[in-house]
C-alpha positions as CSV (number, residue, x, y, z in Angstrom):
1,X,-122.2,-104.7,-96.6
2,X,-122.5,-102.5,-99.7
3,X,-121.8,-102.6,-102.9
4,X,-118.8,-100.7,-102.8
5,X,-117.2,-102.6,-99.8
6,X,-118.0,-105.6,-102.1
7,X,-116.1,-104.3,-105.2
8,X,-112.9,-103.4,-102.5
9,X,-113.3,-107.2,-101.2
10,X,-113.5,-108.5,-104.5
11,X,-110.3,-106.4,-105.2
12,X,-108.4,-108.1,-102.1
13,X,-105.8,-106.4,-101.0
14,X,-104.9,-103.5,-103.6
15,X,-108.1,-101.6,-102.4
16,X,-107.0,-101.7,-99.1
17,X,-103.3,-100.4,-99.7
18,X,-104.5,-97.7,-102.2
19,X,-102.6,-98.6,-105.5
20,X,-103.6,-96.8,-108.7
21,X,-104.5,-93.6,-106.6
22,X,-102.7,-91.3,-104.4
23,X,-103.1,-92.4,-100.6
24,X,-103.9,-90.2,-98.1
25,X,-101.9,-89.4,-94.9
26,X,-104.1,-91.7,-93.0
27,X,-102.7,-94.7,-95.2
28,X,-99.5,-94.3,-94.8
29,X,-97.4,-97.3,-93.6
30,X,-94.9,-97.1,-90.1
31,X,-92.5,-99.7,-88.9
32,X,-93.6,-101.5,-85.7
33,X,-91.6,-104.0,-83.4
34,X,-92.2,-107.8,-85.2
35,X,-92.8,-108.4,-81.2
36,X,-95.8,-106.3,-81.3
37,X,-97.6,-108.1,-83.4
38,X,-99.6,-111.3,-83.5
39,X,-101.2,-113.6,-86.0
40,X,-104.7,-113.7,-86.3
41,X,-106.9,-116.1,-85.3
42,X,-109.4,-115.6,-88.1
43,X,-106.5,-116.0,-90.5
44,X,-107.5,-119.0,-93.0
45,X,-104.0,-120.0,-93.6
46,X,-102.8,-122.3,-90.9
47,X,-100.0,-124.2,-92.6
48,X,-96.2,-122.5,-93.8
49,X,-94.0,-124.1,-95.9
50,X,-91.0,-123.9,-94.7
51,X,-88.8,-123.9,-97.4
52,X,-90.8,-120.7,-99.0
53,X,-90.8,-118.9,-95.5
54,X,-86.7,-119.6,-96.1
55,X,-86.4,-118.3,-99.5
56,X,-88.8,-115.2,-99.0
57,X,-86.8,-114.3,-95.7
58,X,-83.5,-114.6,-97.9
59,X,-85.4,-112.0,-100.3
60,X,-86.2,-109.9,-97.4
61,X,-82.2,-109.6,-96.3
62,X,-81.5,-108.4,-99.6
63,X,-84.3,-106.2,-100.8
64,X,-86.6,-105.1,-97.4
65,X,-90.1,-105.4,-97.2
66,X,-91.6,-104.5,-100.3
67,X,-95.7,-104.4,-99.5
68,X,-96.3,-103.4,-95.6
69,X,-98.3,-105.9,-93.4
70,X,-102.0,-104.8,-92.9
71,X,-102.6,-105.0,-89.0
72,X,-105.5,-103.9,-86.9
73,X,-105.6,-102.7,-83.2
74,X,-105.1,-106.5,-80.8
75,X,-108.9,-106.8,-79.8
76,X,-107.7,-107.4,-76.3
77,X,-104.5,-106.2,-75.7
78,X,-104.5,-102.3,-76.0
79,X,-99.9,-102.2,-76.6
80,X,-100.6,-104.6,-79.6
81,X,-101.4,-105.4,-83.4
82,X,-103.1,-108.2,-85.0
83,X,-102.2,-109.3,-88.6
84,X,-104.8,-109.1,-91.1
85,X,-103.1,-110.1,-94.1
86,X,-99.1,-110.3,-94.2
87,X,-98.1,-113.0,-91.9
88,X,-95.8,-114.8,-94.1
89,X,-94.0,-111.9,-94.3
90,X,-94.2,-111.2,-90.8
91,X,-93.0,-114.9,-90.4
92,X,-90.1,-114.5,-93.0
93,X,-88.8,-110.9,-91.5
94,X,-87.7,-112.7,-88.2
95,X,-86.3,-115.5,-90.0
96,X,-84.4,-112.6,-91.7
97,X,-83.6,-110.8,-88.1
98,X,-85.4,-108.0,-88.8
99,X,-86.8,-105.9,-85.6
100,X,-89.1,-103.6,-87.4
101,X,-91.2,-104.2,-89.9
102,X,-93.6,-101.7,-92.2
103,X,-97.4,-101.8,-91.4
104,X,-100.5,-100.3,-92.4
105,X,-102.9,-100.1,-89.5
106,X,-106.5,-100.6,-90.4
107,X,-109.8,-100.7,-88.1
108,X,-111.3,-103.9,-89.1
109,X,-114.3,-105.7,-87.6
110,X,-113.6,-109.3,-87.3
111,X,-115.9,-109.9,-90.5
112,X,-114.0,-108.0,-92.3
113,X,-110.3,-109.4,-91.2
114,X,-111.6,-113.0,-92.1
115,X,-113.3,-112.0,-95.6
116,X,-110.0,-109.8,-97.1
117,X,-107.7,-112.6,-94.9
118,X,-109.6,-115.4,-97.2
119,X,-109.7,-113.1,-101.0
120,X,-106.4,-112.3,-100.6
121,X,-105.0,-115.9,-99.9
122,X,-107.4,-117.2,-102.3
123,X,-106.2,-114.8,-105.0
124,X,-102.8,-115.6,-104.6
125,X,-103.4,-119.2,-104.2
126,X,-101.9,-119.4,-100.7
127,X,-104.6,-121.6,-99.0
128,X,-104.7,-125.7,-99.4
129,X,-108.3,-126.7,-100.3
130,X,-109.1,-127.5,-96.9
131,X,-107.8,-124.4,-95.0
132,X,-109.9,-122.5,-98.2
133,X,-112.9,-124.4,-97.1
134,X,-113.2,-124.0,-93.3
135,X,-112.7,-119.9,-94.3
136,X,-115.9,-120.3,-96.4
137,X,-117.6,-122.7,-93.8
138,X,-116.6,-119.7,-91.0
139,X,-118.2,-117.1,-93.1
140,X,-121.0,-118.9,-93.5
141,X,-122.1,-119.9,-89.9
142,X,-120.5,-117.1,-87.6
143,X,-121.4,-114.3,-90.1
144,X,-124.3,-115.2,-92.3
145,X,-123.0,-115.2,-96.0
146,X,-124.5,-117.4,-98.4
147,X,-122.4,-119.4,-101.0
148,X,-123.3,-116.9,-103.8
149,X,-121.9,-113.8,-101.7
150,X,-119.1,-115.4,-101.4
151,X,-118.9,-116.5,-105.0
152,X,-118.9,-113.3,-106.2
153,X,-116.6,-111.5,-104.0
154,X,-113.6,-113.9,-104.4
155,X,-113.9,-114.1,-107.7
156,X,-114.9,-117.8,-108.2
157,X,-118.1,-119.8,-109.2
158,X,-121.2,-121.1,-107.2
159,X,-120.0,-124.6,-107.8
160,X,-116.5,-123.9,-106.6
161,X,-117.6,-122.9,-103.3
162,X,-120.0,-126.0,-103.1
163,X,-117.9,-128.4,-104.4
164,X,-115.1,-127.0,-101.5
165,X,-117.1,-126.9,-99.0
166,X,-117.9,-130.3,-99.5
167,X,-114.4,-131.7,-98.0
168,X,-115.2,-130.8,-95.0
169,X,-117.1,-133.8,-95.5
170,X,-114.4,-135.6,-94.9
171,X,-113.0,-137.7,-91.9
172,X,-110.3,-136.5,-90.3
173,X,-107.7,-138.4,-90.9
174,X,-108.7,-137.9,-94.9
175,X,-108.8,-134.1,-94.0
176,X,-105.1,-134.5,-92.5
177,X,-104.2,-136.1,-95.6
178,X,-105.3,-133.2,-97.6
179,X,-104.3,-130.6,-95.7
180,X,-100.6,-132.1,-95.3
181,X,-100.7,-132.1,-99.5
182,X,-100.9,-135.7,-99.8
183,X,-103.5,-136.0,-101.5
184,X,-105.6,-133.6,-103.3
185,X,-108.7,-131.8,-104.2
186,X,-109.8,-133.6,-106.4
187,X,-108.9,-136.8,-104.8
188,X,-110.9,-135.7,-101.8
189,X,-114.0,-135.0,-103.9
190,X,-113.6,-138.2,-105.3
191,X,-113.4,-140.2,-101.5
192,X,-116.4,-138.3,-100.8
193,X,-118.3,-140.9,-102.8
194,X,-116.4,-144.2,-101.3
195,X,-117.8,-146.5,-99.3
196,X,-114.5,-146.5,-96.7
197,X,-112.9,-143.0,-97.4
198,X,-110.0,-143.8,-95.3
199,X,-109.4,-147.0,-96.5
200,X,-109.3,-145.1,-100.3
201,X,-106.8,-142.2,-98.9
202,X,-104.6,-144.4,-97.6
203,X,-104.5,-146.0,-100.4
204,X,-103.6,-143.6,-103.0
205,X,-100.7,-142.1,-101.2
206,X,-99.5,-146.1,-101.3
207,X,-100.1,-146.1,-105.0
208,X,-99.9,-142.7,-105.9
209,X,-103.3,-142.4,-107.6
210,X,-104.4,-140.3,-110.2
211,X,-107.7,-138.4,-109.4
212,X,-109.4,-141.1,-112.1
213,X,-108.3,-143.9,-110.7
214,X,-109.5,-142.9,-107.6
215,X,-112.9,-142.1,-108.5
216,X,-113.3,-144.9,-110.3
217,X,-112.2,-147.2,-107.0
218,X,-114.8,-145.0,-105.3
219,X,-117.4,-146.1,-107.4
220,X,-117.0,-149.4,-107.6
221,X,-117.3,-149.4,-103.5
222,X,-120.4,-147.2,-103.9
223,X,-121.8,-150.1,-106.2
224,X,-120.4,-153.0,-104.1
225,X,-122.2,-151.8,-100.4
226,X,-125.8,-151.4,-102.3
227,X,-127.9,-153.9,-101.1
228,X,-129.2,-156.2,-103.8
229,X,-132.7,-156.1,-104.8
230,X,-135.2,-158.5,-103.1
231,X,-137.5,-159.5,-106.2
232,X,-141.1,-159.4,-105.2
233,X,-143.2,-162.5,-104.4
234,X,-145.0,-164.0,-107.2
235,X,-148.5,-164.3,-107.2
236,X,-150.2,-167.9,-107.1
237,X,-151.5,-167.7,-110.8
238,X,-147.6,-167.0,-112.1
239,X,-146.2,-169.9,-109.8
240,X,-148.6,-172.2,-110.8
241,X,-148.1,-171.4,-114.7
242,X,-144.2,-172.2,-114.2
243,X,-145.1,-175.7,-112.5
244,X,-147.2,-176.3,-115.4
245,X,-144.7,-175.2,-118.5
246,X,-141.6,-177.1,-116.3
247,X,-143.7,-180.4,-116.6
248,X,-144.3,-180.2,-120.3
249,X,-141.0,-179.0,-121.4
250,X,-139.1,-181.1,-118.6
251,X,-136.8,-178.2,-117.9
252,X,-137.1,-175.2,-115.0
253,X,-138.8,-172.5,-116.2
254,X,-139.1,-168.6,-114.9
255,X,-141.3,-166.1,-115.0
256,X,-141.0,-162.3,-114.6
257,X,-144.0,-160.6,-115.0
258,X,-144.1,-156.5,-114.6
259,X,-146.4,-154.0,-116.3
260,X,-147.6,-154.9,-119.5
261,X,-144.6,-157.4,-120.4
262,X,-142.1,-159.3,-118.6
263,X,-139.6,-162.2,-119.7
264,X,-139.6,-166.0,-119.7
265,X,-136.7,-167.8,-118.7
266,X,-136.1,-171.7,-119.7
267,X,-133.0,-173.1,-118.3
268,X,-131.6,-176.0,-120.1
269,X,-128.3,-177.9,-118.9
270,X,-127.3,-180.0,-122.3
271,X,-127.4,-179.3,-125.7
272,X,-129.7,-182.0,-126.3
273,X,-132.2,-180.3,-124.0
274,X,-131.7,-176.8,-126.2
275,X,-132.0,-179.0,-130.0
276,X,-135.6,-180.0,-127.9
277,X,-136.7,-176.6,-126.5
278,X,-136.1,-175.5,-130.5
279,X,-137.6,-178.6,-131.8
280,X,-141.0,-177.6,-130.0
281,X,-140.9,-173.9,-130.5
282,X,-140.5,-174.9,-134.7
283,X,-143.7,-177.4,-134.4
């Protein structure tokens, strides 16, 4: 891809419909049968509230259609239209009882339906975190872009994209969770680093969480399910120097020796025993 077909990406969707410059014939939207068209299976977005689909159809009764739906020839079926970017809409206008709805027809490879699918929801902040991160993943493996391609033609950091793609991490009943808006990004970040993921989602849609509390829970797991350390076995010459300082003092005595220093430990169970330690170390 070029540098200019980056720019238009980058752009999302104005590029495409030609706004700020005259369009051509050629761009020029017609109405099509809602019937004749189909979503996409690249489309990012798989979730629709319903209550917006509602409110934006009751929109569409009153005022129309405002921005055409970008459609591209059905790859398979020749008397048909694929959505590219629009499907709300789409969705709304036969919640309206529309039959016809306005469309600008584009010939799109399937690269390029996924990438302007993905910047335009991502622009408008129409994806959940997780239906953002399978877009990136599916860049990534069927079509070869690297996390900083993809940084810089949505408009977001490196370290977004990472940090993102990271979710899909995730079990799946974690990834439900997010994707349902139970929990969120940041919460699912944070049960990355749990010992029991699940255990934590569950519970912070019981409790209702904050993001800190959360991490800090997750923590505390990653600390608990270390294994402790196995001190290393002393040599003769330090076990035999404890046996002798435990007979002259009368107490148990320690020793752990490493590198040029280590620490001496005399454990003493009355305050009689402590008033003798001191006496001795005083002369």
């Amino acid at each position: 891809m070029n540098g200019k077909e980056k720019r238009s990406l980058g752009r999302g969707l104005s590029a495409l419909l030609g706004e700020g410059a005259e369009p051509a014939p050629s761009r020029s939207p017609r109405h099509l049968a809602v019937d004749k068209l189909e979503p996409s299976p690249l489309q990012p977005r798989r979730r629709f509230d319903a209550e917006e689909l509602e409110s934006l159809a009751a929109s569409i009764r009153a005022n129309g259609i405002l921005q055409p739906i970008l459609v591209r020839r059905h790859p398979a079926k020749p008397d048909r239209h694929e959505i590219v970017a629009g499907e709300r809409r789409w969705r709304a206008a036969q919640l309206a009882g529309l039959h016809e709805v306005p469309v600008l027809e584009r010939a799109l490879a399937d690269r390029e339906v996924l990438e302007m699918a993905l910047v335009e929801n991502v622009q408008r902040r129409d994806l959940s975190a997780l239906e953002e991160a399978e877009g990136y993943q599916r860049l990534i493996a069927e079509f070869g872009r690297s996390q900083e391609d993809l940084a810089q033609e949505i408009g977001k950091s490196r370290v977004h994209v990472a940090n993102t793609l990271r979710l899909l991490k995730l079990p799946e009943e974690a990834k439900a969770m997010l994707a349902e808006g139970r929990i969120t990004a940041g919460h699912g970040r944070a049960l990355l680093a749990a010992a029991d993921p699940v255990a934590l989602a569950r519970r912070v849609v019981a409790e209702d969480l904050s993001v800190r509390q959360t991490e800090a829970l997750a923590a505390q797991q990653a600390t608990s399910r270390r294994p402790p350390k196995t001190p290393a076995p002393k040599d003769a010459d330090t076990r035999a120097l404890e046996r002798d300082l435990a007979r002259a003092l009368g107490l148990e005595v320690e020793i752990a020796h490493g590198g040029a220093g280590g620490r001496l430990t005399i454990r003493y169970r009355s305050l009689e025993q402590l008033d003798e330690v001191v006496r001795r170390l005083n002369g």
